[in-house]
N, C-alpha and C positions, 0 to 999 in steps of 0.2 A: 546448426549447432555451434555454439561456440568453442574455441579451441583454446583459448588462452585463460585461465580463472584462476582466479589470485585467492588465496586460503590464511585467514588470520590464527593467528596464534591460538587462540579462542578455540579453535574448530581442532585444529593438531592436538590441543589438552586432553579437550574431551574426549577424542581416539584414543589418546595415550592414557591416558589415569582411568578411562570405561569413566567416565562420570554418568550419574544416574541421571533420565531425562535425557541427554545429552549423546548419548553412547553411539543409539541407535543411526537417527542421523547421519550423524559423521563417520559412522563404520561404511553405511550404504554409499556415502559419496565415494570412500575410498576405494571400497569396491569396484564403483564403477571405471577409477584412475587402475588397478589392477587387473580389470579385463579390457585394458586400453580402447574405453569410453569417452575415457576424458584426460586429458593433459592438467594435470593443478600445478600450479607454481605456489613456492611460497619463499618468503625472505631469510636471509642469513640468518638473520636476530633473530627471528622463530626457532629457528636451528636453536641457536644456544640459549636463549627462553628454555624448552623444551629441554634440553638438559637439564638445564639448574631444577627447574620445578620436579622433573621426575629422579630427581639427587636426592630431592628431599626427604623420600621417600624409600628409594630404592640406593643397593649399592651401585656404585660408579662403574661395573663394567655390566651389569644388567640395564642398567641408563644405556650405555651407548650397543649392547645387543640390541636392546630395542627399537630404537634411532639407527643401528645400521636396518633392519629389515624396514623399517618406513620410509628411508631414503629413497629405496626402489620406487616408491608410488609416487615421491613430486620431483621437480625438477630447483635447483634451489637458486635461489638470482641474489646477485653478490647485494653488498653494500658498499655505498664508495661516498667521495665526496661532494657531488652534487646531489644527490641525498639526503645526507645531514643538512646540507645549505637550505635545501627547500623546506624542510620538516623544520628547521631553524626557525625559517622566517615563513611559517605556517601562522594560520589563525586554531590550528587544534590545540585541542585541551591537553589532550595527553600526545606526549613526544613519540611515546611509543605508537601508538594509532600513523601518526602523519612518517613514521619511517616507512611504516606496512602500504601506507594509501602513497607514496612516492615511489615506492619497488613497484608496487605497482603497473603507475604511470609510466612509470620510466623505461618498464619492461614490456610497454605495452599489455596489458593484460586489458582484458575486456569486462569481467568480471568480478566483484568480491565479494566471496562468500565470509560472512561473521557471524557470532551469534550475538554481537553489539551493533544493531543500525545505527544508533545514534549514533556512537562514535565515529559515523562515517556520514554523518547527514550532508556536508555541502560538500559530499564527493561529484566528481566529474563520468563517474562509473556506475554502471547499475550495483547497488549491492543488494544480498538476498542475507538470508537465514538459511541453512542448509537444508533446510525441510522446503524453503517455496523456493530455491533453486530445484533440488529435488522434482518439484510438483511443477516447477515450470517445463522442465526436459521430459517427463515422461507424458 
């Protein structure tokens, strides 16, 4: 089994907001990070991603009751300056994608789970969808 799995922001929404389609999934992976199944990692920026977008929505201290009880399920990996340098001088489209696939990298992770493969097509790492990670582990 693998122990290290990187979680894009994509996946953290869809737990956070219940989105329809989506919900399922990504509740059952978390699950499996809360009956310590699985180790996920995910990156700073997600962190505050994940505020802002549930701001939108919610009051600011129901935002971060939120976010603190999710904290418990991953482990979160800084963001620094070689980081930025690489997602800088990436070939990705989107900046945000190449910060998530360098945390990553950088933190060693084995894994990334998205519900965007393409945004991660000439990654160096297997990426799944949460459903055929999912279906791969069980």
């Amino acid at each position: 089994m693998t122990n290290k799995i990187f979680v894009d922001t994509n996946i953290i929404i869809d737990l956070l907001s219940k989105r329809e389609f989506f919900y399922e999934e990504s509740q059952e992976l978390f699950s499996l990070a809360d009956k310590n199944k699985l180790e996920l990692y995910i990156s700073a920026l997600t962190f505050a991603n994940a505020y802002c977008i549930l701001g939108q929505n919610l009051k600011i201290e129901n935002s971060r009751k939120i976010l603190r009880k999710f904290k418990v399920l991953v482990k979160v990996l800084p963001l620094n300056d070689k980081i930025i340098d690489l997602a800088l001088d990436s070939d990705f489209d989107d900046f945000d994608d190449a910060i998530q696939y360098f945390t990553a990298i950088e933190n060693d992770c084995e894994i990334i789970v998205t519900r965007n493969l393409k945004d991660f097509k000439n990654s160096n790492l297997p990426v799944f969808t949460a459903r055929q990670f999912l279906e791969l582990i069980n």
